[in-house]
C-alpha positions as CSV (number, residue, x, y, z in Angstrom):
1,X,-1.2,-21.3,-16.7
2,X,-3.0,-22.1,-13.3
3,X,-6.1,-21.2,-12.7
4,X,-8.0,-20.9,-9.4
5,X,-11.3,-20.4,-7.9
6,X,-13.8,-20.2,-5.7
7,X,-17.5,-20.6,-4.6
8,X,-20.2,-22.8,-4.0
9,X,-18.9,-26.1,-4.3
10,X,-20.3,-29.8,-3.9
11,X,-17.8,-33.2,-3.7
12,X,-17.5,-34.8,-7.0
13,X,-17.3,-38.5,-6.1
14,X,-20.6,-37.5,-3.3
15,X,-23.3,-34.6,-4.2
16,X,-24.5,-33.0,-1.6
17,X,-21.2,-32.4,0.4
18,X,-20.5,-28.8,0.0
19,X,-16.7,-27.6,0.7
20,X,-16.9,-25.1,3.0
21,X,-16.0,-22.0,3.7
22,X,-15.0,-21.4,0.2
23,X,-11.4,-21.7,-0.6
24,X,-9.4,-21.4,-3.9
25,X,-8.9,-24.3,-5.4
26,X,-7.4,-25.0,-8.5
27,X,-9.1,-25.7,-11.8
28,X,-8.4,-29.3,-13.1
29,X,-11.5,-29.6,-16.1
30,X,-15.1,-29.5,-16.8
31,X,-18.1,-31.6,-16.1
32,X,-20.7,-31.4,-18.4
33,X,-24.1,-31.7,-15.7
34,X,-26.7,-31.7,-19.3
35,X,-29.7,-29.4,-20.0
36,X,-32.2,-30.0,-16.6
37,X,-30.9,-30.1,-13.4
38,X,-33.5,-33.0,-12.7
39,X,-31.1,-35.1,-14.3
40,X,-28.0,-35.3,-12.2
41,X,-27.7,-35.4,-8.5
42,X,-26.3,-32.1,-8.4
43,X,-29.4,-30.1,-8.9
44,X,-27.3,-27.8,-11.2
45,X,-27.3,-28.3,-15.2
46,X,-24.4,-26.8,-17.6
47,X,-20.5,-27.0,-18.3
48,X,-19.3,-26.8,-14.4
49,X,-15.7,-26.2,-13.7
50,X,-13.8,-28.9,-11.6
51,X,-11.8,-28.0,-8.9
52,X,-9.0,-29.6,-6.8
53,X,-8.7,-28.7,-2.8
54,X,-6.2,-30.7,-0.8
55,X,-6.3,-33.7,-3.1
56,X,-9.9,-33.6,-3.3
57,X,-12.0,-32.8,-6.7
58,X,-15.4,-30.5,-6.4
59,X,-17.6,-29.5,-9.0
60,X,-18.2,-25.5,-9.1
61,X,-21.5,-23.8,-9.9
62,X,-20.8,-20.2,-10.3
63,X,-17.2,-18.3,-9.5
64,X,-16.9,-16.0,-6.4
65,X,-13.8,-15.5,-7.4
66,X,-10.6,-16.2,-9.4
67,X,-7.4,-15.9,-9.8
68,X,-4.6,-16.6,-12.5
């Protein structure tokens, strides 16, 4: 099963890069950001799906939308 999806997005290997506009990209794991969002340099705390666009992995805060 694939599954896909889309929202606000910032660049794994660079935080702070947001992948805009907001395509579907396809889910390849989970990032676990911890309990404060002080304490990564996402700003965002919590499991956080990880998603591939055109060879490139992001790190996804909350869904717009999916797609299986």
């Amino acid at each position: 099963m694939r599954i896909y999806a889309s929202g606000e997005a910032q660049r794994l290997n660079a935080p702070g890069e947001f992948l805009s506009p907001n395509p579907l990209g396809r889910v390849v794991g989970v990032i676990d950001l911890g309990s404060n969002n002080g304490s990564n340099d996402f700003g965002w705390c919590g499991l956080k799906a990880v998603i591939d666009f055109e060879g490139e992995e992001f790190v996804l805060d909350f869904p717009e939308f999916t797609r299986i």
